[in-house]
N, C-alpha and C positions, 0 to 999 in steps of 0.2 A: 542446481548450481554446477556450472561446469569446472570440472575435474582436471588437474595437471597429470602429465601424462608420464609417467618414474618409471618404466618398468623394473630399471637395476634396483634402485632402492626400493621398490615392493620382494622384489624376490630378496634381495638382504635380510628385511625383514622379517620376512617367510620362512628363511633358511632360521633363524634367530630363534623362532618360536618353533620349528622343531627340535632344535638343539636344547630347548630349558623346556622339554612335556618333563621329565621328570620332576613331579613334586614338591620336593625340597630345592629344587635349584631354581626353581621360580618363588621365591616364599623372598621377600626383601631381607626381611630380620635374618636369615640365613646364610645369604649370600653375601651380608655384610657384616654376619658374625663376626669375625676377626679383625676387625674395619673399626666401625664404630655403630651405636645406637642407631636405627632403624625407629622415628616419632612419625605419630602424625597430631593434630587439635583435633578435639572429641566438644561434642555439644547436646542438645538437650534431645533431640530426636535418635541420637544413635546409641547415648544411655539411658534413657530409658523406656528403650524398646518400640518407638514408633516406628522405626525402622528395622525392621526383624532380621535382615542381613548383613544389619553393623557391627553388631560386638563380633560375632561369627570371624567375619573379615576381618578386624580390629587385631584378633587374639592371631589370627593367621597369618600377618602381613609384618605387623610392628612390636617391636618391642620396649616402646616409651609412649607416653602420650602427654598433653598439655590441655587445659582444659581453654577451650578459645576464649570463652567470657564466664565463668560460673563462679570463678574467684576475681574478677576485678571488681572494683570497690562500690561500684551502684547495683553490683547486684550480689556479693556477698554481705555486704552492710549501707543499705538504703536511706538507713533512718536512726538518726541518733540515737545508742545505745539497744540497737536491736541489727544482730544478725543472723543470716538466710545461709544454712550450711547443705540444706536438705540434695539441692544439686550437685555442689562440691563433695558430698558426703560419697553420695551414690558412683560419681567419677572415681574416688579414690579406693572405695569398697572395691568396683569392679578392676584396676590396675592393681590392689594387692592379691587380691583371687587369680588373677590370670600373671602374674609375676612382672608387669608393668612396671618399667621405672617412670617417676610421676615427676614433674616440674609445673609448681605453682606460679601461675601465672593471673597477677603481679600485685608486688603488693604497694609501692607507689608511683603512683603515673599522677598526669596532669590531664588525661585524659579519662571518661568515662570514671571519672567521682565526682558526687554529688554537689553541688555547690554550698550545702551548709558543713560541709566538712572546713572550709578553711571562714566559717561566718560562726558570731556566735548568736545568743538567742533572740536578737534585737535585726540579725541581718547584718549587724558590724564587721569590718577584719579584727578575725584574731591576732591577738600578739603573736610573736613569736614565740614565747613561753607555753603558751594556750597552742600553737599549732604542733607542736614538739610533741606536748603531752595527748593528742590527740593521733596522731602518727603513732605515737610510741603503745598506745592503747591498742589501736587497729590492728597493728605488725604482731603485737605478743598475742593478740585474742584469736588471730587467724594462725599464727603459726604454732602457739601451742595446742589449740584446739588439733592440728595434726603431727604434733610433736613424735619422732621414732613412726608416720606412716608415707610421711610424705619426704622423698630425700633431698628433693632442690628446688630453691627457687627464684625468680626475676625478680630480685629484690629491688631496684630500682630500673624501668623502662622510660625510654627515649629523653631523657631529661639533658642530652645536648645537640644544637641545633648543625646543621649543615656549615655551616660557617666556624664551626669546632669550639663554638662559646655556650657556655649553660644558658638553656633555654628560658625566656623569661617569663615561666610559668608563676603561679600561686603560690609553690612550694616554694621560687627561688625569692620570690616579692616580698614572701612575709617571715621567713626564715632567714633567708641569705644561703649562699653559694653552699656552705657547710650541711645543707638537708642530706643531700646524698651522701655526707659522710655519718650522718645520723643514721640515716637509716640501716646502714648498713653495720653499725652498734647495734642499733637494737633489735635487728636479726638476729646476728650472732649470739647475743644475751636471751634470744627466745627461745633456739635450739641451737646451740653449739655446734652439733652432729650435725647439720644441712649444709650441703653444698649451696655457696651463694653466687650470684650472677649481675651483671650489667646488662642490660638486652639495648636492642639499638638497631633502627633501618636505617642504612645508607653510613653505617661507619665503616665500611669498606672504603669509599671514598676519600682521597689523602688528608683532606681541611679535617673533616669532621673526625677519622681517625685519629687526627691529630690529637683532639681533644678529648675522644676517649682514652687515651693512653695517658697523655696526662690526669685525667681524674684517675683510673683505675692504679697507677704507679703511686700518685701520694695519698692515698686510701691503705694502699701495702705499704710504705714508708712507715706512714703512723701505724702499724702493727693491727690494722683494719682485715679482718678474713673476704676475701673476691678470688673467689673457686674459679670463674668463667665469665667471658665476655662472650655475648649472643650476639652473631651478626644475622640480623631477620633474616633477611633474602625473597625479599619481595623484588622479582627484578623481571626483564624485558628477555625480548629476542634481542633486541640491541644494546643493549646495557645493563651490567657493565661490563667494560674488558675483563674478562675473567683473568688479567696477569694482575690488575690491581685487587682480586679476589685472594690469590694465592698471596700476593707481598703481603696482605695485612694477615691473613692469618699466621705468618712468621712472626710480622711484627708483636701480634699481639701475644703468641708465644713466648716470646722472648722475655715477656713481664713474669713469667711461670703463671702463668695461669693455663686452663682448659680455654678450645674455642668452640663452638657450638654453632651451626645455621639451625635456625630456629624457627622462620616462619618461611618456609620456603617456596615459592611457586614459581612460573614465569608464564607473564600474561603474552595470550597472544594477538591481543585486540590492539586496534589504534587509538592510545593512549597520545593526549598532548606531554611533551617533557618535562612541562613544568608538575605536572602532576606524580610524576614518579618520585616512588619512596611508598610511607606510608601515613602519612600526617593525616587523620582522618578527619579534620578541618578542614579538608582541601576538598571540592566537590566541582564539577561539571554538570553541562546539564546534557542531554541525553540527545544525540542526533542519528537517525540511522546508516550513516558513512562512519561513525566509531562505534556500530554494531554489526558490520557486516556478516560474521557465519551463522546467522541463527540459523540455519536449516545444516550447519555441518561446519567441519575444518577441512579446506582444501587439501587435497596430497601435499603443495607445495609446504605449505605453512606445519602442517603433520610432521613433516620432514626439517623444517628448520629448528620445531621443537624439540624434535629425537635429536638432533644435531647439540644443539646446544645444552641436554642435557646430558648429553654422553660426552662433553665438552668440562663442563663444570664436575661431574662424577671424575672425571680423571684429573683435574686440581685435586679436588679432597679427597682421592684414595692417597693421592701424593703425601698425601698430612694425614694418613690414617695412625700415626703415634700421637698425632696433637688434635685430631678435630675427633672431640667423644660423643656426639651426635648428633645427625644430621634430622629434621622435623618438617615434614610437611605441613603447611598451613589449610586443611580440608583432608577429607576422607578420599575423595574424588570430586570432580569437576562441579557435580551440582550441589557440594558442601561449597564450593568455594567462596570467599565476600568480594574476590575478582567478579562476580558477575553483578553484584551492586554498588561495588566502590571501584573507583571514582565519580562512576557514571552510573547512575539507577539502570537497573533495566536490561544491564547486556548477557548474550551467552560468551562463556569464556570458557578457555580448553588449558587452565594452567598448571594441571596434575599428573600423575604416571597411571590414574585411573580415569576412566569415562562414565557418565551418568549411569552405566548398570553394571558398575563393579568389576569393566571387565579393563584388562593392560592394554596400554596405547605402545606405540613403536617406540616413544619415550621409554618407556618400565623394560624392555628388553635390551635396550642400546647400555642403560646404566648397570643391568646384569651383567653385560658382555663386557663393560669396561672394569668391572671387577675380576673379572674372570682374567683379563689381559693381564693383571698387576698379581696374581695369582706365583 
C-alpha cells in the first residue's frame, strides 16, 4: 500500500513519544487522573484469560470498565426465570480486585432481549401490567444480585430516536411512553446507592438532544434519581462537529446531572451516512471499496485520526468539572465491533491501541492535549 509522505507530522510524533518514555505519563488513567475516568468495554476473551495480556493491560491503562454484552438481557437472562451471572460475576470479581469502577450495562434496551420477554406463554403480547412486573423482576434480580459491588448503571439505553421522539419499541407499544419512567423507579428501589444513567448514540445531535433533555428534566421534576446522561460516541472522521459535542455537554449539564462518553471510537473506514450512529438493525452488505486498509492505515488517514482525536480530548478536558468519564468502546482495534458492524468483514483502526497492544499517534496527541490544559 502506498504510503503519504508527512515527514513534519512523523517527527511530531516522534518527538511525542520521547516526551511520555516515562512510565506513568503514558499510562491513560494517569494522565487523566484529575480529568475524569479513564473506561474501556471488557468481554469474554480478555476475562477470562484467553487473552493473557488483557487484564495485565486493562489494570494498567484504565480505571473503569463496562462489560460490552455479559449483562444485556439475552445473555444475562436468556430464558424465563433462569439467569446467567457466571460472566458478569467474573467481570465484576476482577474491577473490585483491581479497584475498577464498574457500570452495568444495561438493563432495559429494545435491543438484544429475548422475544418472550414482552410474550407470554402462548406467544401472546403482554399486558402492560404483565410487562411492568417483568421489567421490575429483571431490574431487582440483576441489580440486587450486585447490590453495594457494582456502583452505576445504563438504566435505560437508546429508547429515543433521532428525530427526538420515544422510539417505538416493545417497551413503548405495550407499556406506553412512562417505561422509562418506571424503570428508573425500580432502579432506584433496587439500590438506592447506584448511580443511574440515560445512555444514548447520536444525542449529541440537536433533534434528538432535544428529547433526551426533555425525558431526563421530567424524570427529575417527578423526584425520579438520573445521576448521568451517556453520550456513546460512536462517531466518524467527519462527524460530528465537535462544537455541537461541546454545546450539548453544557446543555446536558445544566439539568445537574453528570455527562459521560461511553462508547467511544472513531471509525476510519468508509461508512455510507445513513448508517452512522449505532442502531444495530442497520446493516450493509460488505464491498471491498468500504474496506479498503486491510493491509494497514495510511499515514494520511493515521493522521486525520490523531487529529481528530486530539481534537475532541481538548472539548472534554474543557468539561473536565462536568464530564466524569470518558469509555472506550474495545480494548484496541481488534476488540473493536467497528470491524463487523455495519458491514461484516472490515479492518478498522478506531482505538488509541493497535491489534498488539501497542499506542497509535492518536494515544500520544490526547496525552499532549492534557498536558496543554495542565
Amino acid at each position: 500500500m502506498k504510503k503519504s509522505t508527512l515527514p513534519a507530522a512523523l517527527i511530531f510524533f516522534a518527538l511525542l513519544v520521547i516526551s511520555c518514555k516515562d512510565k506513568n505519563a503514558t499510562v491513560l488513567k494517569d494522565v487523566f487522573a484529575d480529568d475524569f475516568l479513564i473506561g474501556t468495554a471488557v468481554n469474554t476473551q480478555q476475562i477470562l484469560g484467553s487473552d493473557k495480556e488483557a487484564k495485565p493491560f486493562i489494570i494498567k491503562q484504565f480505571n473503569a470498565i463496562t462489560p460490552e454484552n455479559a449483562m444485556k438481557w439475552e445473555r444475562i437472562h436468556p430464558i424465563p426465570g433462569t439467569y446467567d451471572f457466571a460472566l458478569a460475576d467474573s467481570i465484576v470479581s476482577f474491577a473490585i480486585a483491581n479497584g475498577l469502577f464498574i457500570t452495568g450495562h444495561t438493563l432495559v434496551w429494545h435491543s438484544q432481549t429475548p422475544d418472550w420477554v414482552f410474550q407470554d406463554s402462548l406467544g401472546n403480547p403482554l399486558t402492560r401490567e404483565a410487562l411492568l412486573e417483568r421489567m421490575k423482576d429483571h431490574i431487582f434480580t440483576v441489580m440486587m444480585h450486585y447490590k453495594g459491588r457494582v456502583q452505576s448503571w445504563d438504566v435505560v439505553n437508546e429508547a429515543i430516536g433521532d428525530d427526538g421522539q420515544i422510539r417505538r419499541s416493545k417497551w413503548h407499544e405495550i407499556i406506553g411512553e412512562d417505561f422509562i419512567e418506571k424503570a428508573f423507579e425500580f432502579a432506584h428501589e433496587a439500590d438506592p446507592d447506584a448511580e443511574l444513567y440515560y445512555n444514548d448514540y447520536n444525542n449529541e445531535e440537536p433533534l434528538k438532544r432535544a428529547g433526551v433533555i426533555n425525558i431526563v428534566r421530567n424524570l427529575r421534576e417527578k423526584g425520579l434519581r438520573v445521576d448521568g446522561v451517556g453520550i456513546q460516541g460512536h462517531w466518524h472522521l467527519d462527524s460530528p462537529d465537535f462544537k455541537i459535542v461541546d454545546e450539548s455537554i453544557s446543555e446536558y449539564a445544566s439539568l445537574g446531572v453528570k455527562v459521560m462518553i461511553t462508547e467511544m471510537e472513531i471509525n476510519v473506514v468508509p461508512t455510507p451516512s445513513w448508517l452512522y450512529g449505532a442502531d444495530i438493525s442497520k446493516m450493509a452488505e460488505y464491498k471491498d471499496s468500504l474496506n479498503p486498509y486491510v493491509s494497514g492505515l495510511p499515514d494520511s488517514v493515521q493522521t486525520m485520526l490523531t487529529n481528530r482525536y486530539a481534537k475532541l480530548f481538548g472539548v472534554l478536558l474543557k468539561h473536565k468539572g462536568i464530564v466524569s468519564r470518558v469509555t472506550f468502546w474495545g480494548l484496541h482495534d481488534g476488540y473493536s465491533w467497528k470491524n463487523n458492524w455495519p458491514i461484516p468483514g472490515r479492518t478498522n483502526y478506531p482505538l488509541l491501541f493497535d491489534r498488539n497492544y501497542q499506542p497509535k499517534p492518536a494515544y500520544y496527541a490526547v496525552i499532549e492535549e492534557a498536558r496543554k490544559m495542565k
